[in-house]
C-alpha positions in Angstrom: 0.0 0.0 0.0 1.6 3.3 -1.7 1.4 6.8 0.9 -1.1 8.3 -1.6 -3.5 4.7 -0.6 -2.4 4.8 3.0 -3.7 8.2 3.5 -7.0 7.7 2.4 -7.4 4.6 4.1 -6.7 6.9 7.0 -9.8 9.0 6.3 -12.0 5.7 6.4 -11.9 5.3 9.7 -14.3 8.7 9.5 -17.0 6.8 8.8 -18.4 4.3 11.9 -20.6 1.5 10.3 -23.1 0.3 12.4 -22.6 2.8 15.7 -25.6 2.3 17.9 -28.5 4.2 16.4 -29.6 7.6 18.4 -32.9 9.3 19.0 -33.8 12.3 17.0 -33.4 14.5 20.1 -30.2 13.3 20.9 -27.3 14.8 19.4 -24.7 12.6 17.4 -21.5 11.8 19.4 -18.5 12.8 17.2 -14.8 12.1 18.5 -11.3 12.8 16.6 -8.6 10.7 16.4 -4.6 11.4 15.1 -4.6 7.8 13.7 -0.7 7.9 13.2 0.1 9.4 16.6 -2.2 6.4 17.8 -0.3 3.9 15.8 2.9 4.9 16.9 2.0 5.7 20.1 1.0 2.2 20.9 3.3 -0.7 22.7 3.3 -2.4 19.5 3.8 0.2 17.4 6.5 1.6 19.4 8.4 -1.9 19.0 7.7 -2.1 15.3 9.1 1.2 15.0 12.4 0.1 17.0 12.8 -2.7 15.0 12.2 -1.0 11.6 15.2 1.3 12.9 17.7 -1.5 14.1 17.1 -3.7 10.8 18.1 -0.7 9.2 20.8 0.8 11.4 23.6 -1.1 9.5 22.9 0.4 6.4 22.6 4.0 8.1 26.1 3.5 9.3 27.3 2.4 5.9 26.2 5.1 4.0 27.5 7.8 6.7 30.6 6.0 6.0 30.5 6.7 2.7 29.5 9.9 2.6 32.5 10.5 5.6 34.8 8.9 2.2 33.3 11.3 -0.2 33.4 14.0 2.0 37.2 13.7 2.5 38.5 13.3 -1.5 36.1 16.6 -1.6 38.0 18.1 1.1 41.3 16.8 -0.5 40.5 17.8 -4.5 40.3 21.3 -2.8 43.4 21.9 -0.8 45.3 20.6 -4.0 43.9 23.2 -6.3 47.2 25.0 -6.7 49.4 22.3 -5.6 48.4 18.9 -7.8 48.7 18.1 -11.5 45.4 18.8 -13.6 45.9 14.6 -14.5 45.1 14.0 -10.5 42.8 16.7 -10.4 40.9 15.0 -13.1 41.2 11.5 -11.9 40.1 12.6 -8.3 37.3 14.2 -9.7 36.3 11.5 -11.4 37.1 8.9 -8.4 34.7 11.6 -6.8 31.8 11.6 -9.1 31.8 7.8 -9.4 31.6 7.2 -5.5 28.9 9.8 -5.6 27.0 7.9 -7.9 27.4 4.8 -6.1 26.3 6.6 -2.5 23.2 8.1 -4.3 22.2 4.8 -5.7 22.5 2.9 -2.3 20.6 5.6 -0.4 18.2 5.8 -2.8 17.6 2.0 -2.9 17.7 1.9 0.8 15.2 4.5 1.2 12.6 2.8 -1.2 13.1 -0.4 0.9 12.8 1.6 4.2 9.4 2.8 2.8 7.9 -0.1 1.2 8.6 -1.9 4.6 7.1 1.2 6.6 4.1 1.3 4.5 3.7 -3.1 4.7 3.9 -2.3 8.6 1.5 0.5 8.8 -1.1 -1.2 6.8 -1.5 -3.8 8.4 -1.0 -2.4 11.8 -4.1 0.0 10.8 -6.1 -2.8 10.1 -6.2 -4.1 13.8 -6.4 -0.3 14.9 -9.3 -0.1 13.0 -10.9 -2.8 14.9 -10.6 -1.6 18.2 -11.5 1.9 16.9 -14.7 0.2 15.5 -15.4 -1.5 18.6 -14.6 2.4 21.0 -17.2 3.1 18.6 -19.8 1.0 19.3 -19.3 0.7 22.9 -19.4 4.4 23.5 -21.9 5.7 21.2 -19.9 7.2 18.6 -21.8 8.1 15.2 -18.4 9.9 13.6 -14.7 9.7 14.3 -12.6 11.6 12.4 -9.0 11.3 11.8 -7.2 14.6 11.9 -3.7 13.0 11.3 -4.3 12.9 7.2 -3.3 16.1 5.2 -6.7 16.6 3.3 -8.3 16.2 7.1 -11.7 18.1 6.7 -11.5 19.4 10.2 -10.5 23.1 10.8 -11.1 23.2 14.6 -11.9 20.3 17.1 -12.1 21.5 21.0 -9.7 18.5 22.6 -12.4 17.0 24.8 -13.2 14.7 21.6 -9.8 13.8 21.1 -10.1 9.6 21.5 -6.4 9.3 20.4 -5.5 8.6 24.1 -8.4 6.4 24.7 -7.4 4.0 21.6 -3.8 3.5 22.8 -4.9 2.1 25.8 -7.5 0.1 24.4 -5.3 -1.1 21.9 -2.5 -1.7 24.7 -5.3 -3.7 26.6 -5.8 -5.4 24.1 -2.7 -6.6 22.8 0.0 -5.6 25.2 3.4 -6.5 24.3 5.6 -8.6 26.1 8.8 -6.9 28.0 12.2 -8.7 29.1 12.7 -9.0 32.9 13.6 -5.8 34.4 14.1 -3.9 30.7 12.0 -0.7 30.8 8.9 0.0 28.3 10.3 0.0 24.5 10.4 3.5 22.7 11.8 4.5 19.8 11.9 7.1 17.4 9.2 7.7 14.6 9.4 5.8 12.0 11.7 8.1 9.5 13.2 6.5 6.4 16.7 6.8 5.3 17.5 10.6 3.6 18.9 10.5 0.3 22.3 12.1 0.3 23.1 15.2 -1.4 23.4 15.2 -5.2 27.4 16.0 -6.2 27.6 19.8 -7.1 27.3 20.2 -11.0 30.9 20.7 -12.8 31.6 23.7 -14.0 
């Protein structure tokens, strides 16, 4: 599931199916939700999120080395401006250029992996949030939940007493708490953030 198809999947959990039926002189219940900050915010989705970070750690490190090595023939093709022959000069630069090339290919693959896996994660993780948002529903007589966490979110203002964000968490931690080793404290971690590109190499002159 791309971001684009992700996002709106986001937006159905707007609409509750089903939510209890109300009298006319009753007003509908309506309640907000931040859907991501829920997801993330969640025992589970706090681990997934450390995880998704350590799998990926190595390959984080070997791309700072490599930018570290580019970085350093940059820093070298410069102080030898008036001191090295144009033949080095030229074969640095190109030593340069093809390193770049490489670094930029490997970041760029590694970012579309970090992404695809993000995106198989949050998918699926939605899918159970979406249950238990279903079921807050139902049990507390919800006829609309918004989520506010999507860009084309149709809500302008929301007073934060309808915020349910908090409420799913701990439902969802009820619900499927995860398990912690003796004595290790509760898992966080870092939002999920994929792996930058690196700089393109400046343009010759």
């Amino acid at each position: 599931m791309n971001r684009k198809s992700l996002s709106l999947a986001l937006l159905a959990v707007a609409f509750v199916s089903g939510a209890p039926a109300q009298s006319s002189s009753q007003p509908n219940k309506v309640g907000i939700i931040n859907i991501q900050a829920a997801m993330t915010g969640t025992q589970e989705g706090q681990k997934a999120a450390a995880d998704l970070q350590q799998r990926y750690e190595p390959k984080r490190k070997e791309l700072e080395k490599k930018q570290s090595e580019i970085q350093a023939l940059r820093d070298q093709l410069s102080r030898g401006t008036n001191t090295m022959s144009d033949e080095a000069k030229q074969a640095l630069s190109r030593d340069i250029d093809q390193k770049t090339k490489a670094y930029n290919r490997d970041s760029e693959d590694a970012q579309a992996d970090y992404q695809a896996d993000q995106d198989r994660i949050l998918s699926g993780f939605f899918e159970k949030m979406q249950v238990v948002i279903d079921k807050y529903a139902r049990d507390n007589a919800y006829s609309l939940i918004l989520d506010i966490s999507a860009q084309q979110s149709p809500v302008i203002y929301a007073t934060n007493s309808i915020d349910i964000t908090n409420d799913i968490v701990a439902l969802y931690d009820k619900n499927a708490p995860v398990a912690q080793p003796a004595g290790a404290p509760p898992a966080t971690a870092k939002p999920l953030t994929p792996v930058k590109p690196p700089a393109a190499a400046p343009a010759k002159k």
